[in-house]
C-alpha positions, 0 to 999 in steps of 0.5 A: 504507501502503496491503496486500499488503506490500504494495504499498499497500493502499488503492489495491489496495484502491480498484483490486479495487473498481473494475476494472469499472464497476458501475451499483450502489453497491458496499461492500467491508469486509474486513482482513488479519492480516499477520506483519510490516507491509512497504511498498515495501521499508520495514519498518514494524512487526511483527505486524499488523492491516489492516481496510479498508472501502471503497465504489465507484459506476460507476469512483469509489471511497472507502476506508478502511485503518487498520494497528495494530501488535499484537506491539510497543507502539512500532509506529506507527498508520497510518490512510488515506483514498484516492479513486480512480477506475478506467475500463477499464486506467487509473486515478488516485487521491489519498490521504492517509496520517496517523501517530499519530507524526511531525512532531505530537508529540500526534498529532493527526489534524486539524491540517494546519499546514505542515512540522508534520503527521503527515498525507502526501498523495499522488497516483498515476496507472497502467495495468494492461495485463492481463500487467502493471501499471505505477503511479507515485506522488508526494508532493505535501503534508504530511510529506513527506521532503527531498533531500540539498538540505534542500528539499522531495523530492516523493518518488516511488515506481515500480512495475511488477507481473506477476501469473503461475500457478504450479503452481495458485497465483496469484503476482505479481511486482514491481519498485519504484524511488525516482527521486529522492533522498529520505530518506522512502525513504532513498535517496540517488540513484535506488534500487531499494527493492523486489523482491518475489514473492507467492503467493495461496492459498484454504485450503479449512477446510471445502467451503464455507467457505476462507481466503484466505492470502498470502506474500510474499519482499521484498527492499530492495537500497537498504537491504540488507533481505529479509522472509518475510512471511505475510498472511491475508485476512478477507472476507465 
């Protein structure tokens, strides 16, 4: 569940490929190596691997992310598929995150069978206004979690993100909520589940050749959890 530790990375993905509306077919390949996997505030492995490969046309884009988990063997596998569309400061988008562990004990892939797939749809809808963005998202199929009802949750996550510079760096700050109860995010009630700052550097290695390197201060109140987290990007 989709980068920058990070607040999903297919849709941030989906969102620099398409921030403006390009008349040629684009292609975006790239991945980040990252000391621990941390998502909207959720902890959800160590040390990482994030390769993304991505294509855009004219504000459309379909990407491709994948998450494996090199410091612990029980770390979960999460692979994601995102179709988005970007048009000046707005942008929706739908993507389907799959797990080789949950609902499916074999971790089948293509097996979509109700209440019994390893797959969670979801959909998003935004607006980055240039001084802030603000993004909402909700579960709409597969594995999804369940309200203290036992009924389906339809969980939702909202984040509002202000990117600022800061002594020549590049930072952003964001606040995340869970508005309903849901045990996907383990909030019980409306929770705060993630307030994180990052800053984004280019690590020059020689004059013409640098490396793109971010950390990241995230905090869960909901779940009473902060993290350090390093992240470099590889790119061409």
């Amino acid at each position: 569940m989709k980068k920058l530790i990070i607040c999903c990375l297919p849709l941030l993905l989906a969102g620099a490929m398409t921030s403006k509306a390009q008349d040629t077919l684009e292609t975006s390949v790239g991945a980040d190596i990252v000391s621990h996997y941390i998502w909207r505030g959720q902890d959800l492995g160590g040390v990482s691997v994030q390769p993304g490969l991505g294509v855009s046309y004219k504000g459309l884009s379909l990407s491709a992310w994948e998450s494996v988990g090199l410091s612990n063997p029980i770390d979960v596998r999460e692979f994601d598929l995102t179709l988005a569309y970007t048009i000046g400061g707005f942008n929706i988008g739908i993507t389907d995150y799959w797990f080789n562990a949950g609902e499916d004990p074999l971790g089948r892939y293509f097996y979509y069978r109700r209440d019994a797939t390893n797959h969670v749809f979801e959909a998003n809808i935004g607006y980055d206004f240039g001084f802030a963005s603000l993004q909402w998202y909700t579960n709409f199929a597969g594995n999804d979690g369940f309200n203290p009802a036992g009924k389906r949750a339809f969980s939702s996550y909202l984040e509002a993100a202000v990117p600022f510079t800061l002594g020549g760096v590049d930072w952003s700050a964001a606040v995340g909520v869970v508005p309903f109860a849901t045990d996907y995010y383990d909030a019980q009630r409306f929770s705060v589940v993630n307030l994180s700052l990052t800053a984004s550097v280019d690590i020059h290695i020689t004059e013409s050749f640098s490396v793109p390197v971010f950390t990241q201060l995230a905090f869960n109140p909901c779940s009473n959890a902060a993290y350090l987290v390093l992240g470099i990007t590889l790119q061409p």
